[in-house]
C-alpha positions in Angstrom: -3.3 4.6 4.2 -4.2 1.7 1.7 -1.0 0.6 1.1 -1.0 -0.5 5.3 -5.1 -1.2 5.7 -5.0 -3.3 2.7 -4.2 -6.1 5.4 -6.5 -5.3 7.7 -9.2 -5.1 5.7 -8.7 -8.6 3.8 -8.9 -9.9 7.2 -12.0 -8.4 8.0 -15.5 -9.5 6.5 -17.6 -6.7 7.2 -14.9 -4.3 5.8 -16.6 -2.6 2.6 -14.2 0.5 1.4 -10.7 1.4 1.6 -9.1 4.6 0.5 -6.9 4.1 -2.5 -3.6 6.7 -3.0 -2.3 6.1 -6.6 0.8 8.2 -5.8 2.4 6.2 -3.1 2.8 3.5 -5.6 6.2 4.8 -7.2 8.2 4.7 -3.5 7.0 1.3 -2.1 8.9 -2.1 -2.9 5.4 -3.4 -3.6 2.8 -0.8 -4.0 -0.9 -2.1 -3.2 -2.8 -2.9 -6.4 -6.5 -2.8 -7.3 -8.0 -4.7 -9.5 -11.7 -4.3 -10.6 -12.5 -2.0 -7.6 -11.1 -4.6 -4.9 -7.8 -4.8 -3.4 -5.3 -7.6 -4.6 -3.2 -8.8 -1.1 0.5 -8.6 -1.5 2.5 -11.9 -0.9 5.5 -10.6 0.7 5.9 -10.6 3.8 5.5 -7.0 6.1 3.2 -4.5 6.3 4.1 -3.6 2.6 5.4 -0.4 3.3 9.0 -0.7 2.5 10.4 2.2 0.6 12.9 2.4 -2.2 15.9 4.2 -1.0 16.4 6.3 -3.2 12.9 8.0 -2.6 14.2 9.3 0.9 16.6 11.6 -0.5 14.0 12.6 -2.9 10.8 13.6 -0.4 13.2 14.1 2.6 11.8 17.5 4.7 14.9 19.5 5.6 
């Protein structure tokens, strides 16, 4: 998943692709953004995979 690998990757200098999900975007605090085909790092702190709570509810398996 980008939105995790995104670190690893900047991190890494022989890393050359990533898969990019566009739909994860609208339940993470702060979704992983590309930019001209390259991944922009986030600057929070974390693995950048907190989720708005109201998204639980929404894709909750019951």
């Amino acid at each position: 998943m980008g939105q995790i690998h995104q670190h690893l990757v900047g991190v890494t200098q022989n890393a050359i692709m990533l898969e990019y999900i566009p739909w994860i975007r609208d339940i993470v605090v702060e979704p992983a953004t590309v930019n001209n085909g390259f991944y922009v790092l986030p600057e929070m702190l974390g693995a950048s995979t907190e989720v708005i709570p109201q998204y639980f509810d929404k894709y909750r398996i019951r």
